[in-house]
C-alpha positions in Angstrom: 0.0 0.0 0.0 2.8 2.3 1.0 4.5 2.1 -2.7 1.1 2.3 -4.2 0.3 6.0 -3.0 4.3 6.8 -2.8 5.5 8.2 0.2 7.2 7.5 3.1 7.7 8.5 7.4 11.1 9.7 8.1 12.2 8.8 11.3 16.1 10.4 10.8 16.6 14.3 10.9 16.6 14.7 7.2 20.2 17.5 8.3 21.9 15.7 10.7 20.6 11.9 10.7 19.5 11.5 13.9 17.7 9.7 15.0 16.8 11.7 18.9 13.7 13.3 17.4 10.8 15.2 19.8 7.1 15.4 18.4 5.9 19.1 18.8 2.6 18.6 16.6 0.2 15.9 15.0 -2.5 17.4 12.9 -4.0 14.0 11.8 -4.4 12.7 8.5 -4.3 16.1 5.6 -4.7 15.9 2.1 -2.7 17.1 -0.6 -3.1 20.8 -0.7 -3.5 21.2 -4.8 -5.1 18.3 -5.7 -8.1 19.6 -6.2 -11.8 18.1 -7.4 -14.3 19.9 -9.9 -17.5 21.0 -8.8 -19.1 19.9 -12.3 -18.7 16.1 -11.3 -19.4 13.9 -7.5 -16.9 14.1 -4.7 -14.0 11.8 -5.8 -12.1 9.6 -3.3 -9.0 11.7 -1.9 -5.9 10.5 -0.3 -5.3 11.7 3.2 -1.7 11.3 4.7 -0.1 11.7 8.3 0.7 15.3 9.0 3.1 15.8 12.0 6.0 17.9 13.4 9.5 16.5 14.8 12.0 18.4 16.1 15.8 17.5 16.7 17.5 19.0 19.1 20.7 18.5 17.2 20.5 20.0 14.5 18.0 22.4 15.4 15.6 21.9 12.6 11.8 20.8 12.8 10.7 18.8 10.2 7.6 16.8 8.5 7.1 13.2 9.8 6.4 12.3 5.8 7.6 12.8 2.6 4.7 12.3 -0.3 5.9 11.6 -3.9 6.3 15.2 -5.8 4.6 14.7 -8.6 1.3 14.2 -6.0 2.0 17.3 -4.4 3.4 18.9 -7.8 1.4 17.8 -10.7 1.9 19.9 -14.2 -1.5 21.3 -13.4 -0.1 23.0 -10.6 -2.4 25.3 -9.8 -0.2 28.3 -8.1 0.4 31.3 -9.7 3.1 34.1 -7.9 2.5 36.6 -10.1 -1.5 36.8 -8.5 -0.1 38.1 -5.1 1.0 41.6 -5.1 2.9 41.0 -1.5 4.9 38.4 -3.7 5.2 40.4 -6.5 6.5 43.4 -3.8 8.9 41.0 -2.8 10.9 40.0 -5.8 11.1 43.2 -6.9 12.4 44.1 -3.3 14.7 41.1 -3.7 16.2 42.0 -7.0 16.8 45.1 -5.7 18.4 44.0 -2.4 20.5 41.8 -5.0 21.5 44.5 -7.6 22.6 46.7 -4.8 25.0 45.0 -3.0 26.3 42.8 -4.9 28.6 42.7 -8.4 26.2 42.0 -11.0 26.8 42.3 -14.8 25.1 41.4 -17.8 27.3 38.3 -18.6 26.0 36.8 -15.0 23.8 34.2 -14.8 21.0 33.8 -12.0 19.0 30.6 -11.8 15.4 30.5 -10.1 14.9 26.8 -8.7 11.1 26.7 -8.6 10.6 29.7 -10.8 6.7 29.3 -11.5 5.5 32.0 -14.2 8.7 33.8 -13.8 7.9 36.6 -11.8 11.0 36.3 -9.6 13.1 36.7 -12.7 11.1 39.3 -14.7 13.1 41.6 -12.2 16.6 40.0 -12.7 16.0 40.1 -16.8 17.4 43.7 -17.5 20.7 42.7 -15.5 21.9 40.1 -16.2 21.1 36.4 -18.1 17.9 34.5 -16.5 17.0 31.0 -16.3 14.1 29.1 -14.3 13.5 25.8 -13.3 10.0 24.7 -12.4 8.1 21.2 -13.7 4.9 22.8 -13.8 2.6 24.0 -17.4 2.8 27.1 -15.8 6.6 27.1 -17.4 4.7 27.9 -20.5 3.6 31.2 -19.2 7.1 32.2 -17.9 8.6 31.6 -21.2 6.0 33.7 -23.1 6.8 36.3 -21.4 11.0 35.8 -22.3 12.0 33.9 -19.9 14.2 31.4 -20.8 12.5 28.4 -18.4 13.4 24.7 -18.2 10.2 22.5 -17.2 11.7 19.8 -15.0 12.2 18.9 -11.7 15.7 20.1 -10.1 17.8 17.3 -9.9 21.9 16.6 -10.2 21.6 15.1 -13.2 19.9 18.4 -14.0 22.4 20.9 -12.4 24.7 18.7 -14.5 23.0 19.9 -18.4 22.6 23.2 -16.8 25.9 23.9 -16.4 27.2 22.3 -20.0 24.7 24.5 -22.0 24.6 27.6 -19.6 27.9 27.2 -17.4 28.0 27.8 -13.7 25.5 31.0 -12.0 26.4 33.9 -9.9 23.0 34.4 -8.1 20.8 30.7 -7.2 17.6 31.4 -5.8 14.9 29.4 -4.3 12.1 31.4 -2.9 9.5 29.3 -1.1 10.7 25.9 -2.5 13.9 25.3 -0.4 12.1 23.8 2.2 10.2 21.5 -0.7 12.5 19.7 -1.8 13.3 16.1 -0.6 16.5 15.0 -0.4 18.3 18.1 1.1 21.7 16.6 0.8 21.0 16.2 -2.7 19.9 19.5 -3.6 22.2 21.2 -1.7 25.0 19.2 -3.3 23.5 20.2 -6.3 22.9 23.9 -5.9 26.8 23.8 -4.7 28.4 22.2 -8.6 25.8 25.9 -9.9 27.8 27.9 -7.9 31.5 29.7 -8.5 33.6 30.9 -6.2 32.0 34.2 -5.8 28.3 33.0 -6.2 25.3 33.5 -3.4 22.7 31.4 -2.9 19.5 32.7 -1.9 16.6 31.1 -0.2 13.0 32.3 0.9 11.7 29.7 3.2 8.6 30.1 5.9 10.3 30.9 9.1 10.4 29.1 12.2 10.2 31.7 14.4 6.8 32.8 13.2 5.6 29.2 13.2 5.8 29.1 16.8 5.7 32.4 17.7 1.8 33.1 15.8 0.4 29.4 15.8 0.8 29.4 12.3 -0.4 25.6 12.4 -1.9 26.3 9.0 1.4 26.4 7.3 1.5 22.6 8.0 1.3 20.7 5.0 3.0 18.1 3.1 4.5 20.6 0.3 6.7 21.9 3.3 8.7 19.1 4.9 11.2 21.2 6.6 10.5 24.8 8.7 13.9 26.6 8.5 15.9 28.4 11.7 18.7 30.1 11.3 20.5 27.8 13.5 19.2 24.9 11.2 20.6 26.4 8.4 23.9 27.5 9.3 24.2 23.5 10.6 22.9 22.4 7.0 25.5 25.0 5.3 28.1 24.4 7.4 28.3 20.3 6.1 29.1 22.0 2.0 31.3 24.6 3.0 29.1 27.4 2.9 27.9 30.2 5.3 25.1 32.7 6.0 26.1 36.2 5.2 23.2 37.9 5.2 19.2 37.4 6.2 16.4 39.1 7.1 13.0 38.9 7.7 10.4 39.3 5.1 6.3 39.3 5.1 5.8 36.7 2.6 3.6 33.9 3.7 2.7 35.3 7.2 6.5 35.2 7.7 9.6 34.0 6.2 13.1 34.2 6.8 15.5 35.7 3.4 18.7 34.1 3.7 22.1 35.0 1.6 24.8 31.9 1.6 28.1 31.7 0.4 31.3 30.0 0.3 33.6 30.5 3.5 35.4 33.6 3.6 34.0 34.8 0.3 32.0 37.9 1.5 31.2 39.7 5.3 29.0 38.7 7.2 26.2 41.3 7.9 26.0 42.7 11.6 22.4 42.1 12.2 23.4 38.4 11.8 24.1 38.4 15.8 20.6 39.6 17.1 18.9 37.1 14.9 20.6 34.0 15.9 20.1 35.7 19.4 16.1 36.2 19.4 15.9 32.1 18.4 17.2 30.9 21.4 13.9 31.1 23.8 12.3 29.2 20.7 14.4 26.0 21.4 14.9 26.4 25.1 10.9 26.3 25.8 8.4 27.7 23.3 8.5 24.7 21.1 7.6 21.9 22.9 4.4 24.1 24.5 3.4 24.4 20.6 1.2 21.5 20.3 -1.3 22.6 23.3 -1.6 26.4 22.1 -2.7 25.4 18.6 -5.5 23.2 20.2 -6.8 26.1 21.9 -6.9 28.0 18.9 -9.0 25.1 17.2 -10.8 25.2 20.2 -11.9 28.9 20.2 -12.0 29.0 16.6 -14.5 26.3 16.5 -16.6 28.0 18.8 -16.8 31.3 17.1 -18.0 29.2 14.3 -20.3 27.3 15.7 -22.1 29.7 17.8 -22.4 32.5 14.6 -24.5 29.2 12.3 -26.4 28.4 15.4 -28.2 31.9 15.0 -28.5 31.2 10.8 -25.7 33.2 9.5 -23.7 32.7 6.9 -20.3 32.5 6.5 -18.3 32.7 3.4 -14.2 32.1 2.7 -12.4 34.5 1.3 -9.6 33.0 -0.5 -8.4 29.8 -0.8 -4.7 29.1 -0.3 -2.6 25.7 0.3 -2.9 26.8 4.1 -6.7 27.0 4.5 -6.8 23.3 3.3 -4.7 22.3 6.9 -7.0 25.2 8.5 -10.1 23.4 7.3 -9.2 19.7 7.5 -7.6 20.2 10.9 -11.0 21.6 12.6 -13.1 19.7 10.9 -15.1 22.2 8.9 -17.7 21.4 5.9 -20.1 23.0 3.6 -22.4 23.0 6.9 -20.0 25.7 8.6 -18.3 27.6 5.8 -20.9 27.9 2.5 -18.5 28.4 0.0 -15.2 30.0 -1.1 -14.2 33.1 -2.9 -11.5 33.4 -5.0 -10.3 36.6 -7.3 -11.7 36.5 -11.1 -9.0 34.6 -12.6 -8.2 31.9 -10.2 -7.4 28.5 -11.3 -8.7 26.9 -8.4 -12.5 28.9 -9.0 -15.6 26.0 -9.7 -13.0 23.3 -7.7 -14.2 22.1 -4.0 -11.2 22.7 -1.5 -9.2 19.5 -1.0 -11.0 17.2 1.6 -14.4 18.8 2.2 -17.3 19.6 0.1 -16.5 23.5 0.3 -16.9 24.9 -3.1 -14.7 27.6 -4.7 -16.7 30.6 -6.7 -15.7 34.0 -7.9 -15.8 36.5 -5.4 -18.0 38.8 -7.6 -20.7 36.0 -5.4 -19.7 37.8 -2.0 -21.5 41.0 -3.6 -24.4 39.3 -4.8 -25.3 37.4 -1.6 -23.8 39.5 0.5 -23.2 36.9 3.9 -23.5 37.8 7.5 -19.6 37.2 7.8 -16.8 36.6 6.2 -13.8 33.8 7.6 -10.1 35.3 5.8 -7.7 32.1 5.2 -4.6 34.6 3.6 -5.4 35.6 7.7 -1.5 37.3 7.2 -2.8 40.0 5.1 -6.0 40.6 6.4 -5.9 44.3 6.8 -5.0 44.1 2.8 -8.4 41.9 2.3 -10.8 43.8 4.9 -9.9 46.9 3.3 -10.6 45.6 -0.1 -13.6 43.9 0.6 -15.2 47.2 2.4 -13.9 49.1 -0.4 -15.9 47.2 -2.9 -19.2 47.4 -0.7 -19.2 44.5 1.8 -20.7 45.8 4.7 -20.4 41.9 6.9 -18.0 41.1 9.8 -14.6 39.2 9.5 -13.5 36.2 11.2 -9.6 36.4 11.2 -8.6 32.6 12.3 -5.3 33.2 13.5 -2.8 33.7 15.3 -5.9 33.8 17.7 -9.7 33.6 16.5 -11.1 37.1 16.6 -14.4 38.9 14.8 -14.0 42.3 13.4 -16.6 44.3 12.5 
C-alpha cells in the first residue's frame, strides 16, 4: 500500500541523521493541498496522509514526519500562480533590488530561479543580467511567453549537470519558497553547490520558524513543506558543504519567512544584524517549542466556537480566499459546507468551480460575495488581512470578518 500511494515517514533528521527526534505537533491525516476536485462532477475519493512535526534537538531543525511523492504534491497542473499576489510580486522586486545593490552584477552573469513558476522572480533580474528558471509545472509555458528562458523539470543533479554544460555555472541561485520543498536536502544542496562559483550566493525564501511558533501558524503545515527553516538549522545544514550565512532578514511573505544569503567561506562579510537574529531564536528551542502542540489546540478550540455559535443563530459564512494553508486550516478543525458555505477566490483563479481538498467546500468567484452578500466573512490569507478587509469594504461588503489566527477574533 505504502509504494502504491508513494511516500514515506522519516524517522532520521533529514540534516543531521539522527535519529533523537521530539514530536511538537500531530494534525492527523491532511490531504494534498492542490489536488483539487471539480465541482461539475461527484466528490472523488482523496488520499489523506499523516501530517506531523519533529524536532531535533541536534541539528536544530523541525521537520515533517512524511515525505509524499512530488509529482502528488506537484502535478503539471499545478495550480499556483506568484505573479497573482501583489505581496509576492512586492517582494521579488524588493529582492532584485536588495540583489543588484550590494552585490557585483553584470550582464554576462547568470542567475538561476529553482522553482521559478511564471517567472515573476526573474522578470526583475531580466534587465541585469542572463535568467534562467527551473519549475516542472505547465505554468513554465507562461514564464517563457513572457521571455523567460524556463526549463520544465524537476531540479535534480543530473539536472544541475545539463545546466551547467549548456549555460555554465551562476552567480545568483535562488529558491524562494521551495527550499524547504525539496526532498532529499543533501542532494539539492550538493547540487545547488556544482551551480555555484567561487563568488556565487545562494539565496533562499523559506517560511520561518520563528513565526511558526511564535503566531500558531499551524496552518502552514502541509506536506508541500517538509522542513520549517531556523537560522541555526541552516547554518548546521551550510556548514556540512562549506558554505555560510552572510546575510538574512526577515520578510512578510507567507505570514513570515526568513530571506537568507549563503556563500562559500570567507567569500563575503557577514552582515552585523546576523548576531541579534541567531540571538532572538534561542527562547524558541529552550521552551516555546515543545508548549506548541497545546496552544494550537486552543486555537481550534476557540475558533471552533466562534463558528459554531455565529451558524447556530443562521448566518452565513463565506471564505475568502483559498490558499494551500486553508486546506490544513479546514481539514484540521473539521469544517464542511455545513459551517463555511462556499469560497471566494479573485476572477481569474485556477482553483474557481474546484471544491477545497478534503471537504465539500466549493470555490466561486468573489463577484458571489456581492451578490449574496453573507453575515460574515472567515479570511484564510489571515497574514494580510488588513490588505483583504480593506478591499472587501472598499468594494461594498458591509459583513464582519472572522480572522482565524494567530488567535480567532471577529471584526466588525
Amino acid at each position: 500500500m505504502q509504494n502504491k500511494i508513494k511516500y514515506k515517514l522519516i524517522n532520521r533528521c533529514q540534516i543531521s541523521g539522527s535519529k533523537n527526534l521530539t514530536k511538537i505537533l500531530s494534525l492527523g491525516l491532511i490531504p494534498p493541498v492542490n489536488q483539487m476536485s471539480s465541482i461539475n462532477f461527484p466528490l472523488k475519493e482523496q488520499i489523506f496522509f499523516p501530517t506531523e512535526l519533529y524536532y531535533c534537538p541536534e541539528s536544530k531543525l523541525v521537520q515533517l514526519s512524511t515525505i509524499v511523492d512530488k509529482e502528488i504534491l506537484f502535478p503539471k497542473e499545478y495550480p499556483y500562480t506568484s505573479s497573482t499576489t501583489k505581496i509576492l510580486r512586492d517582494n521579488f522586486k524588493q529582492l532584485a533590488l536588495e540583489v543588484v545593490s550590494n552585490f557585483s552584477i553584470n550582464a554576462e552573469d547568470l542567475i538561476i530561479d529553482i522553482g521559478s513558476n511564471d517567472g515573476n522572480l526573474l522578470l526583475n533580474f531580466k534587465k541585469h543580467c542572463k535568467v534562467l528558471g527551473v519549475t516542472p509545472e505547465n505554468i513554465a509555458k507562461i514564464a517563457i511567453k513572457k521571455g523567460i528562458p524556463t526549463i520544465q523539470d524537476y531540479f535534480s543533479k543530473e539536472l544541475a549537470k545539463k545546466i551547467i554544460n549548456k549555460h555554465g555555472k551562476a552567480k545568483i541561485i535562488t529558491a524562494t519558497n521551495v527550499f524547504a520543498h525539496i526532498d532529499n536536502v543533501s542532494e539539492l544542496l550538493f547540487s545547488i553547490k556544482k551551480l555555484m562559483r567561487k563568488d556565487s550566493i545562494f539565496i533562499s525564501e523559506s517560511h520561518y520558524l520563528y513565526n511558526l511558533i511564535k503566531e500558531n501558524q499551524y496552518d502552514t503545515v502541509y506536506h508541500e513543506h517538509l522542513r520549517y527553516y531556523s537560522l541555526h538549522s541552516l547554518k548546521y545544514l551550510f556548514n556540512k558543504y562549506g558554505l555560510e550565512i552572510i546575510k538574512a532578514k526577515k520578510i512578510n511573505t507567507h505570514g513570515g519567512s526568513i530571506r537568507v544569503y549563503a556563500a562559500f567561506k570567507g567569500a563575503y562579510k557577514k552582515s552585523k544584524n546576523l548576531k541579534s537574529l541567531f540571538e532572538k531564536e534561542k527562547n524558541i528551542f529552550q521552551k516555546e517549542i515543545y508548549s506548541f502542540s497545546k496552544k494550537i489546540l486552543k486555537t481550534k478550540l476557540n475558533l471552533y466556537k466562534i463558528l459554531n455559535r455565529i451558524k447556530s443563530e443562521n448566518n452565513k459564512i463565506y471564505g475568502i480566499s483559498a490558499p494551500s494553508r486553508a486546506t490544513t486550516l479546514v481539514n484540521y478543525i473539521g469544517l464542511k459546507k455545513d459551517t463555511i458555505d462556499c469560497i471566494l477566490e479573485i476572477d481569474g483563479s485556477k482553483k474557481i468551480n474546484y471544491f477545497l481538498p478534503g471537504t465539500d467546500i466549493p470555490i466561486y468567484n468573489e463577484k458571489k460575495l456581492y451578490q449574496d452578500k453573507p453575515e460574515y466573512v472567515i479570511i484564510f490569507s489571515w497574514h494580510i488581512a488588513k490588505e483583504i478587509i480593506n478591499n472587501l469594504k472598499m468594494g461594498g461588503y458591509k459583513g464582519k470578518f472572522i480572522v482565524p489566527l494567530p488567535h480567532p477574533k471577529i471584526i466588525c
